[in-house]
C-alpha positions, 0 to 999 in steps of 0.5 A: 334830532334827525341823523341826516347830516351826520349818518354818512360821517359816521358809517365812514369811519364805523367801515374804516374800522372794521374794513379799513382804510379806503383807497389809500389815494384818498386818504384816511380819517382815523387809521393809518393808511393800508391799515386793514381794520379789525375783521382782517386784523382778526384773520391774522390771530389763530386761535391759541393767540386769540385765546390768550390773555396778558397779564390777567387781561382780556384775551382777543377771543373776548374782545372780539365777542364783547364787540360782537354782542354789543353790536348785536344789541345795537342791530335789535334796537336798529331794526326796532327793537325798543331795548333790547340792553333791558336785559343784556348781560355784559359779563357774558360777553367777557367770559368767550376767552379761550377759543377752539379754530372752529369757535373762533372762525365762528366768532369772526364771522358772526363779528363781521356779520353784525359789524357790517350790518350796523355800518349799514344802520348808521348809513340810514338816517333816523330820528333820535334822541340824545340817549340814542345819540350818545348809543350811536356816536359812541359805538364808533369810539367804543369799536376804536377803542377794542381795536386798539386793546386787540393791537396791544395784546398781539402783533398779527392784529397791528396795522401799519406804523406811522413810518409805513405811512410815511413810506406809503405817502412817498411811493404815491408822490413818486408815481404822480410826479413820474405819471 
């Protein structure tokens, strides 16, 4: 199956995941709009935070390598690789939970490195078959889904609310009727 009609869907809202919400004139498809997406979210979590777990859960640092491991792989393969998940091992990718600043800044920019790259891959068309589908469409729901995790774990990384939407909204109707 050729990716053609469908690429371009799918690097729109891989980049709103990561970026965040476009112009927030032109409306949004998965987050709220002025949400600033995963790679700012992360800006806003220093490392003692993004080293900490909850309850016996992930901490951020480990969400954040899990991502970045995961979206690596998909690049090898994008790039020709034929599969280079052979051989992974996705426990390591768990075991980044504590974070020193340096470690952590070197997580993000790795992270954002490897995000924007497969944006790019998803913007290209390409042949595919429905395992490879499958890789593909569900990178965009397995990046969402970690969002969402790294949201719950602390309130630095959270968008903004349905009500900030809301207020959002307003203010443009306000200045189309006064323009």
């Amino acid at each position: 199956m050729n990716t053609e009609a469908f690429s371009d869907t799918l690097s729109t809202l891989m980049r709103e995941l990561v970026h965040g919400s476009p112009d927030p004139r032109n409306g949004t498809f998965m987050l709220n709009r002025g949400d600033r997406g995963l790679i700012d979210s992360l800006e806003n979590v220093p490392a003692a935070a993004a080293s900490a777990a909850n309850d016996g859960g992930a901490s951020i640092a480990a969400h954040a390598d899990h991502l970045r491991y995961g979206l690596a792989l998909l690049n090898r393969w994008s790039n020709g690789e034929v599969a280079p998940w052979h051989d992974a091992d996705w426990t390591t990718s768990w075991r980044k939970d504590v974070v020193t600043e340096p470690e952590w800044r070197a997580l993000r920019d790795d992270l954002r490195r490897e995000a924007e790259a497969w944006v790019s891959a998803l913007a290209k068309p390409r042949e595919l078959n429905a395992r490879e589908l499958g890789w593909v469409a569900g990178s965009v729901a397995h990046l969402a889904y970690h969002l969402g995790a790294i949201r719950q774990i602390n309130r630095a990384a959270r968008g903004p609310t349905a009500e900030d939407e809301r207020r959002a909204e307003e203010k443009l109707r306000g200045e189309k009727t006064r323009g």
